[in-house]
N, C-alpha and C positions, 0 to 999 in steps of 0.2 A: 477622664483620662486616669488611668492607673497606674500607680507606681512601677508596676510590671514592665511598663511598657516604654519607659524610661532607660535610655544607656546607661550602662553599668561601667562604671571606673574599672579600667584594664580589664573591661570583657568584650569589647567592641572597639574594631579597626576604628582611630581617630579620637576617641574618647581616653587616649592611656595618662593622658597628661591633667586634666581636669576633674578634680571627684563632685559628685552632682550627688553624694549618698547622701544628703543634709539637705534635699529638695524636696520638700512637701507640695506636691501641686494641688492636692487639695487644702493648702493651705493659701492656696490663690486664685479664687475665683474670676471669671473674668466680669470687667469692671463694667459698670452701670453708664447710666447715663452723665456726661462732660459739664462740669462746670465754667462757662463761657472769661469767668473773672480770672481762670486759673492760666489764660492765653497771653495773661502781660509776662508769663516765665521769660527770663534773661536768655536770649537766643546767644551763639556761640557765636555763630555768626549775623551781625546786624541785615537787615532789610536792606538790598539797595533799590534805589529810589525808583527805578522804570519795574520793578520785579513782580512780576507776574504772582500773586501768593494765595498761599493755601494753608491755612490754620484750623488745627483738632484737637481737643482734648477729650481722652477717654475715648476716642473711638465716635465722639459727636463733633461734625462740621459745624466750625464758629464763622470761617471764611471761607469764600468760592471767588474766584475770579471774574469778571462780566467785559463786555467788551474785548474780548478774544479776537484775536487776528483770524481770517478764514483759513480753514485747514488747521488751527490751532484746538483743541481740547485738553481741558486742567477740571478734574473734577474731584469726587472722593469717586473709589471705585465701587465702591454701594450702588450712587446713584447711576453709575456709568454699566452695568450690571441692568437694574432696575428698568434705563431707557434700552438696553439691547445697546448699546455702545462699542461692547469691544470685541473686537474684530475673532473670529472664530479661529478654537486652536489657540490662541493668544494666552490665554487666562489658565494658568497649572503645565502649559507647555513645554517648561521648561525645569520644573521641577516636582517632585516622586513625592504625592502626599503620605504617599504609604510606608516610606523610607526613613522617617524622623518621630518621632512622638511629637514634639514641638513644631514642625512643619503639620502634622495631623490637626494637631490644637489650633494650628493659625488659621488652617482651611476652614473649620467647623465655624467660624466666628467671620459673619460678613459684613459685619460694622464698620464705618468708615473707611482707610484704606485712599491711597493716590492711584487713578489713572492718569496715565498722558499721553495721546495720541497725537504725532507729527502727519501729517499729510505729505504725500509723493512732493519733491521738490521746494517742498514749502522749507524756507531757514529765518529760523527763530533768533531775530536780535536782541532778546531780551530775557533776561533769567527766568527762571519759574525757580521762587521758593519755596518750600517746605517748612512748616514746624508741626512736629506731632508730641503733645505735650500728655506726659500719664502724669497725672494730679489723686488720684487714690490710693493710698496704704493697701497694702495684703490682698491686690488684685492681679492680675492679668491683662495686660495690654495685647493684644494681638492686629500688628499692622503690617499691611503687605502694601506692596508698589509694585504695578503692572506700568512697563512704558515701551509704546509701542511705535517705534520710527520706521518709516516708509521710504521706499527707496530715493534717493535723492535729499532728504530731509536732515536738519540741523537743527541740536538744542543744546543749553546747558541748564542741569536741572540741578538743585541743592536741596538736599535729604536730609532735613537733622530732627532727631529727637531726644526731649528731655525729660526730665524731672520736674515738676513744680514745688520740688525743695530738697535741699541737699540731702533731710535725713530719711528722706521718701522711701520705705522698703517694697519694692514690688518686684515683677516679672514681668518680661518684656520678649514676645517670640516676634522675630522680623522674618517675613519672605518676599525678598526683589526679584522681580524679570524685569531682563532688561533685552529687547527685540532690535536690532540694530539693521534696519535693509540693507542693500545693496547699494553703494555708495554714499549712505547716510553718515554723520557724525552725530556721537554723542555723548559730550561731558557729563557725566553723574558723579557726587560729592555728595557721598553717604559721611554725616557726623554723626557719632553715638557718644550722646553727653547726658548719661542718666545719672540719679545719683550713684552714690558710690556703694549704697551700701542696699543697689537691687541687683535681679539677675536678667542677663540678658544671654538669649542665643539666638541667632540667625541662620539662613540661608539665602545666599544672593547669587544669582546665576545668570551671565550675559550671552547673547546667543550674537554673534557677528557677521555679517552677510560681507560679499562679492564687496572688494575695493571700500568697504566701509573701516569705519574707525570707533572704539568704542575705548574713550579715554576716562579712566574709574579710578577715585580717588576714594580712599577709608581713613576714617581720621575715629580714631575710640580711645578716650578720653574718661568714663566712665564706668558705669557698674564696679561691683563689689567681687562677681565674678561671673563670668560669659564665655562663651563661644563661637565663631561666626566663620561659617563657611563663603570664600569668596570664588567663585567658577566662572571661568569663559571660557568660552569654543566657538573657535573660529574656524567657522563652516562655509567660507566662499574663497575662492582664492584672492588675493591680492588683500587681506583682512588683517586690522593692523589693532592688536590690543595692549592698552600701558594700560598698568594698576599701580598704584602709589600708596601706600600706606605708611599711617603713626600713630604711632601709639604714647604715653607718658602719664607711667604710672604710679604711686606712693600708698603708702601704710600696707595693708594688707591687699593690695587688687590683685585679682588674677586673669588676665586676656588671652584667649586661644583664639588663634589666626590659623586656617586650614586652608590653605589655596591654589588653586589647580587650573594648569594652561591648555586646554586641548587642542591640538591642529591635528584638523578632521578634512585640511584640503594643501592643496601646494600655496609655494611664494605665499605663507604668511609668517607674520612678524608678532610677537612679544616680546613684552617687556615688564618685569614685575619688581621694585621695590619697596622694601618695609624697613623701615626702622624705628626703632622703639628706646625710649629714656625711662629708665625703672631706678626710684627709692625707696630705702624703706626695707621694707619685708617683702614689695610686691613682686610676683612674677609673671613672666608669659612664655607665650609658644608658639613659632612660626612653625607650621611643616609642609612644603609648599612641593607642586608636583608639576612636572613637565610633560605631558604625554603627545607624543607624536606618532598619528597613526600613521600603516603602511603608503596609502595617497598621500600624505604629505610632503611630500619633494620639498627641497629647496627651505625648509623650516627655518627659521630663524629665532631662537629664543632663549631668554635670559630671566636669570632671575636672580635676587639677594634681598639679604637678610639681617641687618648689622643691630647691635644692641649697646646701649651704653648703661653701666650700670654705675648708681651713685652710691652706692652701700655694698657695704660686706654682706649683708640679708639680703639682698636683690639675688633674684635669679631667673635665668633667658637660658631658653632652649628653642634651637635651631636647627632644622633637619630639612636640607632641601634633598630632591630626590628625580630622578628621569625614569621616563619610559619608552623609549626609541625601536620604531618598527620600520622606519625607512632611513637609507643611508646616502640621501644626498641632503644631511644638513647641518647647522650649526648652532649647540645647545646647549651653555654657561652655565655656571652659576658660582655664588658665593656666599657662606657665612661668616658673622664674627660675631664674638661678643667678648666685651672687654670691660674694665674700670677706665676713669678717667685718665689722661696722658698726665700723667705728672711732670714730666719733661715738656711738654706745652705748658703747664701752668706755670712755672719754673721762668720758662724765658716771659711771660709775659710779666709777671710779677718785677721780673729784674729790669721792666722797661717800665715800672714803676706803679703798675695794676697794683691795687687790692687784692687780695686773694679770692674773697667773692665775687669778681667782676670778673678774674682772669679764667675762673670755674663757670662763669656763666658762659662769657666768651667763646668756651672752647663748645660748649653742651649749644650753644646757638649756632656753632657753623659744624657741628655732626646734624644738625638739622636741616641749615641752609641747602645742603645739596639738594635733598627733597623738592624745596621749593621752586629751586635753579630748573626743574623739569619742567616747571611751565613759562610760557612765554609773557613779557612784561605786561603786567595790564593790572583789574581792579580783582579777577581773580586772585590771579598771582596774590594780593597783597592781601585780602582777604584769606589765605590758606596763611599763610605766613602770621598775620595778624592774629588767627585762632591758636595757632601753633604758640604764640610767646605768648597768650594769656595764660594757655592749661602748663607753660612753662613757671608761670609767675608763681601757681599754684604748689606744683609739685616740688619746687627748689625753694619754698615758704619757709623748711624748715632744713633746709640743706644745705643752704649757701650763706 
């Protein structure tokens, strides 16, 4: 891969905000073979207890799942590849290897990687986890996730990747598909929790069928600085897509969030939220798009963007944006970015708060809402629970 071929800071649609001139990719090979000891890395979110799991380091399967329900498949997608597994058309379907430098670099490397395939009707009561753990200095991680739901079919799947140590320098390219049938549902909770001081960029694209629902949750938490395109199109009518994102960031991070709603049919519905907590020095960038093609009748779709910043050095940038080719629909949006409400800290304080309680206070229920989007459960409290740990982290030196 050659630096050529690499986006160029403000010479390429999408790239104006992030400079990548200080990226050596030959300065990051991709990594070798997975040290198995490196898989006790502190997951963000813990295991729960029925969870279906799948553990990698470096791109080598430590763990496989056994005793699958029928109709159920959890594998790496190597192997899933290797047995003829995955359903044709599936696999690059949904995104343009030709289109990213970093997308090219992911395809080229068929190591490891998560398939998971749902079967017609089949609904999955039980999580399938994830950890994909890069353990190598001044490598390349290169992990993709193919998941393929069949019509009628239910799962909820948790995607996280880390570091196996906080001052871990690497590179990290992610590429998701996510195949949603027609009637199907499907939770996906991508965490990206590398260290701080690697780089990561992505590409994650959901494809939404007929009366299905494709509920996506992004939680980035780490690298030093990254990129991560998040895409759904909802391509069946009655096709119902929420995206949830957070971010919270400190010292020098920098997070580009690029994310885009397409209704490609009538009567369908988005919904997309991000909000992000930034100290420090660190910044980021939402720039998210609404596009409604001319079949789209009836569209429904939203989106926002709110940032809270805890420093004068902080800085958020927010650029939502529409593309409207039919006129029977309705197509929101909202940004803000702002400092702390001093006038909320103010009355708490005079009801007898600390000042660091009444600052945390307020920076916990600008998050709360986020979480209020999901319905009460172990989820629920696990999103919430990751959410106040990388809270405890980033307000270390701030509160």
């Amino acid at each position: 891969m050659t630096a050529a071929l690499i986006p160029q800071f403000k010479g390429r649609a999408g790239w104006e905000f992030t400079d990548i001139s200080k990226l050596d990719f030959d300065a990051y090979p991709d990594t070798g073979a997975g040290d198995a000891s490196a898989a006790d890395a502190t997951p963000i979110v813990p295991d729960f207890d029925d969870a279906i799991r799948v553990v990698q380091v470096d791109g080598t399967t430590i763990e496989l799942p056994d005793g699958l329900p029928e109709g159920v498949t959890v594998t790496s997608l190597e192997n899933a590849i290797a047995q003829g597994l995955v359903p044709e058309g599936r696999l690059g379907g949904l995104v343009d290897t030709s289109s990213d430098a970093f997308i090219a670099r992911n395809e080229a490397d068929g190591r490891g990687g998560l398939f998971v395939h749902i079967a017609k009707g089949v609904q999955l009561d039980r999580p399938i986890q994830t950890t994909i753990v890069q353990a190598t200095a001044a490598t390349t991680l290169n992990q993709r996730t193919l998941i393929v739901m069949e019509e009628g079919s239910k799962a909820e799947v948790w995607d996280q990747v880390l570091s196996s140590s906080e001052d871990l320098n690497s590179l990290m390219t992610t590429v998701v598909e996510l195949h949603v049938g027609d009637a199907a549902h499907l939770r996906y909770i991508g965490i990206q929790g590398l260290s701080e001081k690697s780089w990561v960029f992505g590409t994650q694209q959901g494809q939404i069928g007929r009366d299905a629902t494709l509920d996506w949750v992004a939680l980035g938490f780490g690298a030093a600085k990254g990129r991560v395109r998040i895409a759904s199109r909802l391509a069946g009518s009655g096709a119902h897509g929420k995206v949830t994102g957070a971010y919270a960031s400190r010292n020098g991070q920098h997070l580009d969030f690029d994310t885009f709603q397409e209704h490609a049919a009538p009567n369908t519905v988005s919904d997309l939220a991000f909000r992000g907590v930034l100290a420090d020095r660190s910044t980021s960038v939402w720039k998210g798009m609404i596009r409604v093609d001319p079949v789209a009748q009836q569209t429904d779709a939203f989106q926002e963007s709110r940032n809270l910043l805890l420093s004068r050095k902080a800085h958020a940038d927010a650029i939502p944006g529409l593309e409207i080719e039919a006129d029977d629909v309705r197509c929101t949006h909202a940004a803000a970015i702002a400092q702390l409400d001093e006038d909320q800290i103010f009355y708490l304080r005079s009801r007898g708060l600390p000042e660091n309680q009444a600052r945390r206070l307020v920076i916990e229920g600008f998050l709360a809402e986020l979480v209020e989007r999901f319905e009460a459960g172990r989820s629920r409290d696990a999103l919430a629970s990751a959410l106040e740990e990388r809270l405890d982290l980033v307000l270390l030196k701030t509160v």
